[in-house]
N, C-alpha and C positions, 0 to 999 in steps of 0.2 A: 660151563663157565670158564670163561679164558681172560686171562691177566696179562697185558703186555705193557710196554711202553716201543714209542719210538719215535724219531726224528723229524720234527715241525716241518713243514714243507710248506711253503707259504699258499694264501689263501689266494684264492684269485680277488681284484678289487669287487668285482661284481658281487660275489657272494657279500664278501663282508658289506657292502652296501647293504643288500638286503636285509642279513643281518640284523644290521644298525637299525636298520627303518621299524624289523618285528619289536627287536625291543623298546625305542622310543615309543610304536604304537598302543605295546602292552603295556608302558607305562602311565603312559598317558589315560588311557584309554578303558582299563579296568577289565570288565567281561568282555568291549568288542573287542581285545587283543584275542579272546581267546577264539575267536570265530575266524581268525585271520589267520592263524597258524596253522600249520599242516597238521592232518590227522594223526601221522604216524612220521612226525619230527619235529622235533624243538631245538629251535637256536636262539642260545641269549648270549651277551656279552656285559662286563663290569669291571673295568679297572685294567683294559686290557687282556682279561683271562675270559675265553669264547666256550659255553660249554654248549655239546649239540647233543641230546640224545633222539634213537632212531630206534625203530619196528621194524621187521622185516616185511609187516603185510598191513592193512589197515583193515580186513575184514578175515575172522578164525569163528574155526565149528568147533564145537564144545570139544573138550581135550585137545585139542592139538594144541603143539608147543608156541610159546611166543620169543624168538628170539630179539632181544635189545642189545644196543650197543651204547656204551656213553664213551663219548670224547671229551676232554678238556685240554684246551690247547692256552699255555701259558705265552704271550706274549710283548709282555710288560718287560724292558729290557732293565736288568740289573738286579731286577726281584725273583725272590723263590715263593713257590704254592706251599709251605709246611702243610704236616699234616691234614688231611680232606677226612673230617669227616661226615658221614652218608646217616640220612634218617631216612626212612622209607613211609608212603604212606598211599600205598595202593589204593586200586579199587578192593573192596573184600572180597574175599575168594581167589585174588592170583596168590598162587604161591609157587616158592622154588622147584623148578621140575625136578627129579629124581631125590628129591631131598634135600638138596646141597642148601648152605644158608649163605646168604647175602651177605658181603662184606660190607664193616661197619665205620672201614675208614680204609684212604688210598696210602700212595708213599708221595713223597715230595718230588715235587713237579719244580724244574728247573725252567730257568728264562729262555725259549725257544726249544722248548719240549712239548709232545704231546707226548697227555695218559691215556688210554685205551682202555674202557670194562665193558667185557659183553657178559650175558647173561640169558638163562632161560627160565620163562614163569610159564607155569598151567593153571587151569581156571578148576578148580574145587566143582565136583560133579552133583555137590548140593547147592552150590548158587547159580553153577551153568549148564544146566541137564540140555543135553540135546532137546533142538527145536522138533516140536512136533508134525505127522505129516498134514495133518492140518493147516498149519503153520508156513508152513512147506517143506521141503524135501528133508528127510533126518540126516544128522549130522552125527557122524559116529567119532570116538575116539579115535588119536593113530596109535601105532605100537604100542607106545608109551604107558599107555593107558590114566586113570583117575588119579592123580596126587597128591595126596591128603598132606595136610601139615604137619612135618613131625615135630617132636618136642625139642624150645628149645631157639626154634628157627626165630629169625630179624621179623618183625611184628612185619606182618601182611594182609591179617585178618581184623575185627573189632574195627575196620573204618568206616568214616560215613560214606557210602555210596558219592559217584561223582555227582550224580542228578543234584545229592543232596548240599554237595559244596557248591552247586553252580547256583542254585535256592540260596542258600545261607552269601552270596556276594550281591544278589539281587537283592536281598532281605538290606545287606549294607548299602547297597546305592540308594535305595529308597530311606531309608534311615537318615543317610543323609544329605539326601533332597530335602526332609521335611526341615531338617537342623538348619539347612540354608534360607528355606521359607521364612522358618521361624527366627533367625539370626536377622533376615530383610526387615523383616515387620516392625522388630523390636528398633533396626534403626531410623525407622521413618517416623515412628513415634521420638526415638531421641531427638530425630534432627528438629521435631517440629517444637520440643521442648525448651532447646536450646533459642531460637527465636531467633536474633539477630547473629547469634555466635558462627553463623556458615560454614565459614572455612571451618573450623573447629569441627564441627558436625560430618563435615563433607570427609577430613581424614580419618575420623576414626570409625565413620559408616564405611571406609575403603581397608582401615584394617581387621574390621568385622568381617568383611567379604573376604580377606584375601582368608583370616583365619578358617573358616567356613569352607574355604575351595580348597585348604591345606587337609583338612579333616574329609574331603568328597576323595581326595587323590589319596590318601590314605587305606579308607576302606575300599577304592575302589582298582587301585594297582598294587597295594602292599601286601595281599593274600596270597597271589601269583606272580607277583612283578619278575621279569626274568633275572632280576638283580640289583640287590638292594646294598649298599656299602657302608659299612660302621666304621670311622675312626677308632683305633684303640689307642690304649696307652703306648707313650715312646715313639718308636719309629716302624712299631708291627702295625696292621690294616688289616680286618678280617673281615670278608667279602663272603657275601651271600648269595647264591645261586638257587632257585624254585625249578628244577629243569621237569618237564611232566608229556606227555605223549596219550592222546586218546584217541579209541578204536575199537571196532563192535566185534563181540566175543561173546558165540551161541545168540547171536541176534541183540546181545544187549552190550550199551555202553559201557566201558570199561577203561580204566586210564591205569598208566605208569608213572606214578610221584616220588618227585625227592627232593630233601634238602642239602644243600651239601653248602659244608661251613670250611674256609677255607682261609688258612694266617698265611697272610702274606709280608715277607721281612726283604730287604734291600742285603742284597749279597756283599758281605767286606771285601774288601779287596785287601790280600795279603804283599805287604812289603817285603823283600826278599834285603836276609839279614843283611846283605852287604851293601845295602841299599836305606837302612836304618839310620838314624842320629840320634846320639843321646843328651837331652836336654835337660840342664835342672832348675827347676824352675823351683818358685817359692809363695807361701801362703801370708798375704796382706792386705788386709779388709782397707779399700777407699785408698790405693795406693793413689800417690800423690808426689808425680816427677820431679828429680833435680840436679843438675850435672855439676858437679863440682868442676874447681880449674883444672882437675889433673885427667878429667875426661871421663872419670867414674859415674857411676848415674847409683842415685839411691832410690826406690820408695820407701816414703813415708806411711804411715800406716793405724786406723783407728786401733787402741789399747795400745800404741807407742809402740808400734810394731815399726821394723827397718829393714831392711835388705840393699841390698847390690850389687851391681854388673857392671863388667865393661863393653859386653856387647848390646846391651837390651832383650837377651837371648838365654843364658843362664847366669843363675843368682845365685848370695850366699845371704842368708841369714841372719841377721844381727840383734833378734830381739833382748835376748837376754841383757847382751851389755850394755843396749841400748838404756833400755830401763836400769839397771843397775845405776847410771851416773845423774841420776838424780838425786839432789839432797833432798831431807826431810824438809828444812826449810822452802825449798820450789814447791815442791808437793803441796804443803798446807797454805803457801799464797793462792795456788792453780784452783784450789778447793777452796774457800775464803769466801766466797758469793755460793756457792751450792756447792748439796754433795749428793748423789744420787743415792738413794736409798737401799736400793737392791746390788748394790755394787758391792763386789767382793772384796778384789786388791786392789791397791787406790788406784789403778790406770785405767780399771772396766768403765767409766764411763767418762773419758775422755777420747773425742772421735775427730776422727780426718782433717789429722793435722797438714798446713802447708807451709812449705820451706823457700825462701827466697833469699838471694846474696843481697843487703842496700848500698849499695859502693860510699856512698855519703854520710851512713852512720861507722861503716866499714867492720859490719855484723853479719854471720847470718840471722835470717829473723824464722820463725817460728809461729804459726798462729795457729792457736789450738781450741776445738770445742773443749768446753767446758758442761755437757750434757745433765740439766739436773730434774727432777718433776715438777711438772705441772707449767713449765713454760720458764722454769727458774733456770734457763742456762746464759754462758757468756763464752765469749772468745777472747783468749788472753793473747799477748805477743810476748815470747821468749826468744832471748836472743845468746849466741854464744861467738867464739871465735871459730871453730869450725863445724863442720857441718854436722857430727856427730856427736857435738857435747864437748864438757857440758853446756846444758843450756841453766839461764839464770830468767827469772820474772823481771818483767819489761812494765806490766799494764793491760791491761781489758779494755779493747773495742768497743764494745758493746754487750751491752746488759740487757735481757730480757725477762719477761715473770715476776715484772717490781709490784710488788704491794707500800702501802701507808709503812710498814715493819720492817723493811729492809731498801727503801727510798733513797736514804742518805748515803747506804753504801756503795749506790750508783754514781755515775756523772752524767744524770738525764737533767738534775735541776741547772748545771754548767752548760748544758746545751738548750735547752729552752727556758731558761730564765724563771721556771716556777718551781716556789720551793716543798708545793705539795705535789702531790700526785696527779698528774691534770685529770680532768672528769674525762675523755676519753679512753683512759687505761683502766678506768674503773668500772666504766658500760661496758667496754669489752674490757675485760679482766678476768684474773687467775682465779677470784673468787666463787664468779658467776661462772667457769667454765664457760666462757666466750673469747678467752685471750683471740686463740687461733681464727677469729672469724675475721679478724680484721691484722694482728700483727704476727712476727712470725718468730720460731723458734732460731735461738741466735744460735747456729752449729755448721758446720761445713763450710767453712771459709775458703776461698780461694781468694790470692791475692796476685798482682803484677803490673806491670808498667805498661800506659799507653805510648801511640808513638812522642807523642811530646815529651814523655819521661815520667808523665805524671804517674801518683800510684794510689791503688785502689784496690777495694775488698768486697767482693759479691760474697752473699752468704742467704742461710734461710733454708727451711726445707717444710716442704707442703705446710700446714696451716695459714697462714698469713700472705704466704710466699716467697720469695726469691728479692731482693734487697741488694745496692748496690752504695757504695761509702767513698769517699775522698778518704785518703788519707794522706799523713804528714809526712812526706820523705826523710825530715829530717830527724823523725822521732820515732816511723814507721806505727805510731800510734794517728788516734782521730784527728781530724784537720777541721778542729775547731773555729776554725776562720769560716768554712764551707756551712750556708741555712741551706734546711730543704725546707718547700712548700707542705702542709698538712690538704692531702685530698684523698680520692680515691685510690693513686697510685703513687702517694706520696708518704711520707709522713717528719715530721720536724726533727723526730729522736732517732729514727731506724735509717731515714734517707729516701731513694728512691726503688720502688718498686719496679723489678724489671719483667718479671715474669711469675707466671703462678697465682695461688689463691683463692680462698673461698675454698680449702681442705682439696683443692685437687693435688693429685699425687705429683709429687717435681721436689727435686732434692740434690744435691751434688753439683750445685752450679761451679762450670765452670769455665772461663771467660779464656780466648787466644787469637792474635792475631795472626792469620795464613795468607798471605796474598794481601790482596784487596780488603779483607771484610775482618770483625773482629766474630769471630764463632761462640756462640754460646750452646756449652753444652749442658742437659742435663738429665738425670736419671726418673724415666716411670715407672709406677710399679711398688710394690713389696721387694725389698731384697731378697726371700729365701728361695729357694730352687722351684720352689711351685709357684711362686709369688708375682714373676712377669715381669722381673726389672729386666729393662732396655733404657739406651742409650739415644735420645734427641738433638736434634740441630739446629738451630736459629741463628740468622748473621745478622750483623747491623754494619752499618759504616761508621758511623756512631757508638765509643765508646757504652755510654748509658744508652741505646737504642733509639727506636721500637727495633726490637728480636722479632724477625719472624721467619717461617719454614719460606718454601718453593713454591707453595699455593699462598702465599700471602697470610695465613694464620700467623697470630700475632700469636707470642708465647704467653700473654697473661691471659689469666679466667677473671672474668668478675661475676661467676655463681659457677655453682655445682658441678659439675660431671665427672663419672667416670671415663677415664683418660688412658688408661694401660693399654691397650686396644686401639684408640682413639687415632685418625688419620689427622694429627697436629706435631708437629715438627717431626724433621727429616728421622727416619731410623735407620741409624747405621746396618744395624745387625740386629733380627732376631734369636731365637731358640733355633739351631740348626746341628746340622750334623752329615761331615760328608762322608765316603765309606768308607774311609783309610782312618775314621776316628772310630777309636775303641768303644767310644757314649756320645752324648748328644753334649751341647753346648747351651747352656740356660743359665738365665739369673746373669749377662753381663751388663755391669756399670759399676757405678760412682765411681766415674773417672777421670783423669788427667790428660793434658795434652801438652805437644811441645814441637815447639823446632828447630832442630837441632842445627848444629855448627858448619853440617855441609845443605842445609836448604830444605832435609827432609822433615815433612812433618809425620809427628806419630802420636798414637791414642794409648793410653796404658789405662787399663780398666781389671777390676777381679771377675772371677768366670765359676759358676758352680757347673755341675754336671747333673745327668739323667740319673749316676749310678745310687742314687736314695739316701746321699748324704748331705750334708751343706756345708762339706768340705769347698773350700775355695782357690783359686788360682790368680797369679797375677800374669796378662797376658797381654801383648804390645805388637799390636800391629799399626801399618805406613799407609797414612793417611794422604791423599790425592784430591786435587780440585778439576772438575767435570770443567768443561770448555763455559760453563755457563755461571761458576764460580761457586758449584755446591761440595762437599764433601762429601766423598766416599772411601772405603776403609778394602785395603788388601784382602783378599777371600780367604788367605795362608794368615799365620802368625808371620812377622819380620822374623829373616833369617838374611837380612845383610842386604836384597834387594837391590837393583838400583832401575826407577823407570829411564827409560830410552828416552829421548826427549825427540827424537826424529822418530820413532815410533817404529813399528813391527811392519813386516810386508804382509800379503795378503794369501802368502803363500806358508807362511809362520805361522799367521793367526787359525788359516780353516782346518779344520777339523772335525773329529766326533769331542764331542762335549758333557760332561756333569753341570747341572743347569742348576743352583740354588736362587728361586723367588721368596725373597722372605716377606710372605705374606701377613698382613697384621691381624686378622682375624686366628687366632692360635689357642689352643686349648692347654695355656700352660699350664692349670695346676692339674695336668694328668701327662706333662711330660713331654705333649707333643711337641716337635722340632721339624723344620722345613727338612727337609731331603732333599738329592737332586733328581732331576728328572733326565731326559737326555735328550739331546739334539743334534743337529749337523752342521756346522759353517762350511758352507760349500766357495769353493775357489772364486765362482761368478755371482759371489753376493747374498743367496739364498740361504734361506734358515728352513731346516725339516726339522720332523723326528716329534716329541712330544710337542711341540710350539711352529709352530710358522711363522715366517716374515722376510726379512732381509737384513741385511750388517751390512756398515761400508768402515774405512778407517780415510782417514785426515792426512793427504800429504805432508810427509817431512813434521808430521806431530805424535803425539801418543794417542789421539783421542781417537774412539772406537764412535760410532749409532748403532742400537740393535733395535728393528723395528720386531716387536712380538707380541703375536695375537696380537696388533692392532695397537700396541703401545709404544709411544719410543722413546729408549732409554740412554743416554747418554753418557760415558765416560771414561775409562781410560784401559789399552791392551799393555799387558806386560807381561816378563819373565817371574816366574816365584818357586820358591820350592814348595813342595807339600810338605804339610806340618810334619816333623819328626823325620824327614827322609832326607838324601842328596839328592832325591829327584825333581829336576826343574823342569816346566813345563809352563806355557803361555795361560794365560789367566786375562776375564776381564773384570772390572767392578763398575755398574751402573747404575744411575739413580731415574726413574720413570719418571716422565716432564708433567705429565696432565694427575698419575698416582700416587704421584710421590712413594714409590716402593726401589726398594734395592736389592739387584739382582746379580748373581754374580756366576761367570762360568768357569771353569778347570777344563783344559783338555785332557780327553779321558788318557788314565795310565793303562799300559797296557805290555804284563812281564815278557 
């Protein structure tokens, strides 16, 4: 037995062609894979990692030695093989020659490494006694002689014969041939039951089938398949290989099996300390941007959390005083309509306050949830002389969760002119637990001026929906002058409905105008780290809309779905993670936007991580419009930036690449985060490496096309640092035309 490693040498194309071809066929294919592969070699491939194991002969006389060799050639660029390890499940009767025992696991296999394991088995002279002369000619031992198992050894013996695994897959194909009979029969009875319902009939006799063919390819490739691939938790992958070899020994069939279980992790890339930045950043739930005149920029923050910068880069802290300058008096007006129950200190359930200068009342103003049970919440407006207090009670926007018993202490009967409770707040009502099927909970306000000057307040968050209000410039309260219609997307006391509804998930609206279009943003999802919040895009040219994505998806629901996943407005960014980050990136939204003083715009949102806590971050990246007027968000945090506006050469741009697809299909409550893959921008246009296609850039502009696998993505090349370093390097951000997915590349670093 000999243990080496050594130096990947590349495959020829042909091999690996064929390769390719065995394992698609045994995938596919089930037992006839196994009649197609060589007697005495197997090659399978899975995620880039190629395992071949080989026989020195395909026919042996009883005792003589069988020497194997197993290869595993990593190469998956950027990733490591951890730990391998090996189950064995022989034919019975081979066992280690001279005793030696089979190793139970390899070492780590690096990105363009091959492992190397040979190995010698003999056949036990009670399952393989020489052929007799009868039989034909006898077959003696060599030197060697008979090698019994000693105690102790890697399990070789107690298995089922191969005949009898080849029976036991036959047994599964036909098993579920009949599952499919039986699955057919039972739909041709549905469809005939169903009568006129056709189409109805016709899709789910096609999801009967496809279930059925899912269950045929199961038993019938997943016993043997050369390679079968599990997502784990995080950013690791552990990938499974069936490598086996069979060959006549003393006249009878015999095979070589193995499992070999294999973690596969993307290798960090180390920043060299002098190449470090130190940033400090700060923790505030539903930051919420605002630059005062002296150029300082604050978030705002749910439980009256504060902070600020003067770069947008590192922060300071301000909670404590913040809260301190409150009087008792503010306190018990802000609580006056509700008071959350479960709330500790009186700020726990006051959330995602927004801050605006109104030059005409010459305040800042303040509008704050006022969060309470059961649908009981409101949004007040406080105002102060500067930006940090103190602030004083102004008045409530809006009132939500009125019952017959606390009716009067709203201004619902001032706006619709009834002075009970109208009968629709009472069908859908706080009583019946039906409030949220129709209205919505009053919290998350965001507030600002359209271009006319007018000012207005989008709020709302899943049940009812998303809700948008006139208000009063000169009172920064409701603009009582302004009726809405009462319909399905309307209603007389909340206003209009712009988005959301019917309990789909959408929360944090937040409304800005970039360019042309006025962006609505908002958050899907559960906020906690496993929960799948992401960040949404809908424009409208139209202050109050319709909001809709890039594929024309309108941003309201009027029924049910789940939406966290769902291909409906633009996402910025998923769960990702590139290799220079310490963890993954999960749980970013409820966020802000703005545009600053010199033309840039940027997105300020909080960020949880992989690392198992639901600590949070507040994190601001420089937001860009695609030639076709979409948003798309810098791959780095802002670190001062500025895009080219005649754009990069073509000699700039090509490269080797870090490739993040942030695909929406994601398995975030275990973690998963896109990674990058890698590819090549070649000088004359071409795209290699994990993706194929082409890239071109836009004379004398910023804008990039990246054609990939078949998609093409549009948006913008530039300089950026990588997070936490001095290192700057080209970068692109694009958003897919027909997938609406956003993709983003790094040119690779490299010390």
């Amino acid at each position: 037995m000999n243990i080496k490693k050594k130096v990947l040498s590349k495959v020829k194309s042909s091999a690996a062609a064929l390769s390719i071809a065995a394992v698609a066929l045994s995938l596919s294919l089930g037992t006839a894979g196994l009649k197609k592969l060589s007697a005495a070699e197997f090659t399978g491939t899975d995620t880039d990692v190629t395992v071949t194991l080989t026989t020195d002969k395909d026919e042996y006389a009883a005792g003589e030695d069988i020497s194997f060799e197993l290869n595993i050639i990593n190469e998956r660029a950027g990733w490591q093989v951890g730990e391998v390890s090996v189950t064995y499940s022989n034919t019975e009767g081979l066992l280690p020659s001279n005793g030696t025992e089979l190793p139970a696991s390899f070492d780590t296999i690096k990105s363009g490494e091959t492992f190397t394991f040979s190995g010698t088995l003999v056949g036990d002279e009670t399952v393989f006694p020489p052929v007799s002369n009868e039989e034909g000619a006898a077959q003696a031992p060599d030197s060697t002689g008979v090698t019994k198992a000693p105690e102790g050894t890697t399990t070789v013996s107690g298995q089922t014969p191969q005949n009898g695994t080849i029976n036991g897959i036959v047994v599964g194909v036909i098993v579920a041939a009949v599952i499919i009979i039986v699955l057919l029969l039972i739909m041709l009875g549905l469809k005939k039951k169903k009568g006129s319902d056709s189409n109805k009939g016709a899709g789910s006799s096609l999801k009967m089938f496809l279930m059925a063919f899912g269950v045929l390819s199961l038993l019938t490739s997943g016993l043997y398949a050369p390679g079968v691939s599990v997502k784990a938790a995080s950013t690791d992958e552990e990938v499974i290989l069936r490598p086996y070899v069979k060959f006549t020994y003393a006249g009878q069939e015999a095979m070589i099996r193995m499992v070999l279980k294999m973690s596969m992790s993307q290798v960090k890339v180390d920043i060299p300390t002098d190449k470090k930045v130190s940033v400090k950043t700060t923790a505030c739930h539903d930051p919420s941007i605002f630059k005062d005149t002296d150029g300082t920029y604050y978030v705002f923050g749910t439980h009256m959390a504060l902070s600020k910068s003067t770069d947008l880069i590192n922060w300071s802290n301000m909670d404590k005083a913040f809260r301190d300058s409150f009087t008792k008096e503010v306190k018990d007006q802000i609580r006056a309509y509700n008071e959350d129950s479960s709330a500790g200190n009186w700020f726990d359930y006051l959330w995602a306050p927004d801050v605006i200068y109104n030059e005409e009342m010459g305040k800042y103003c303040m509008y704050l949830s006022a969060n309470g049970d059961n649908w009981i919440s409101n949004i007040v407006l406080l105002t102060a002389d500067t930006v940090t207090g103190p602030y004083e009670y102004a008045g409530t926007i809006v009132y939500g969760g009125f019952t017959e018993s606390n009716y009067d202490a709203t201004d619902v009967a001032l706006v619709t002119g009834e002075d009970s409770v109208p009968e629709r707040y009472i069908k859908h009502g706080v009583s019946n637990r039906k409030w949220g099927d129709e209205y919505p909970n009053c919290i998350d306000p965001c507030v600002f001026y359209d271009d006319a000057g007018n000012l207005w307040m989008s709020y709302g968050s899943w049940s009812g929906g998303i809700f948008l209000l006139k208000l009063d410039n000169s009172t920064g309260l409701r603009d009582y002058t302004v009726s809405y219609e009462t319909n399905a997307h309307s209603d007389a006391y909340f206003g209009k409905k712009i988005a959301g509804g019917k309990y789909v998930s959408g929360e944090a609206s937040y409304i800005q105008r970039i360019g042309d279009y006025y962006y609505l943003f908002i958050s899907y999802g559960n906020l906690e780290a496993k929960g799948g919040y992401n960040v949404r895009v809908f424009r409208s040219k139209n202050v109050d809309g319709e909001y809709v994505d890039e594929l024309g998806n309108s941003a309201l629901f009027d029924s049910y779905i789940f939406n966290y996943n769902l291909s409906v407005g633009v996402r910025l960014f998923g769960g990702y993670k590139w290799r220079t980050n310490l963890t993954g990136r999960v749980a970013q939204g409820h966020n802000s936007a703005f545009v600053d003083d010199d033309g840039k715009a940027y997105i300020v949102y909080h960020s949880r991580t992989t690392n198992g806590t639901e600590a949070h971050f507040v994190k601001v990246n420089q937001l860009f419009t695609t030639k076709e007027g979409w948003l798309v968000a810098s791959p780095f945090e802002t670190s001062g930036e500025t895009l080219n506006e005649n754009g990069l050469s073509a000699e700039e741009v090509a490269g080797e690449y870090e490739m993040i697809l942030h695909k929406l299909d994601i398995d975030y409550a275990n973690y998963e985060v896109n990674v990058p893959s890698f590819i090549s921008l070649s000088v004359d246009g071409t795209i290699t490496g994990a993706a194929s296609g082409s890239w071109s850039l836009e004379a004398g502009t910023p804008y990039i096309e990246l054609v990939i696998d078949g998609e093409t993505y549009s948006g913008v090349a530039l300089m950026q640092n990588i997070d936490g370093t001095s290192i700057e390097t080209p970068v692109f951000t694009a958003l897919g035309k027909t997938n609406q997915l956003t993709v983003w590349g790094s040119k690779s670093f490299s010390e």
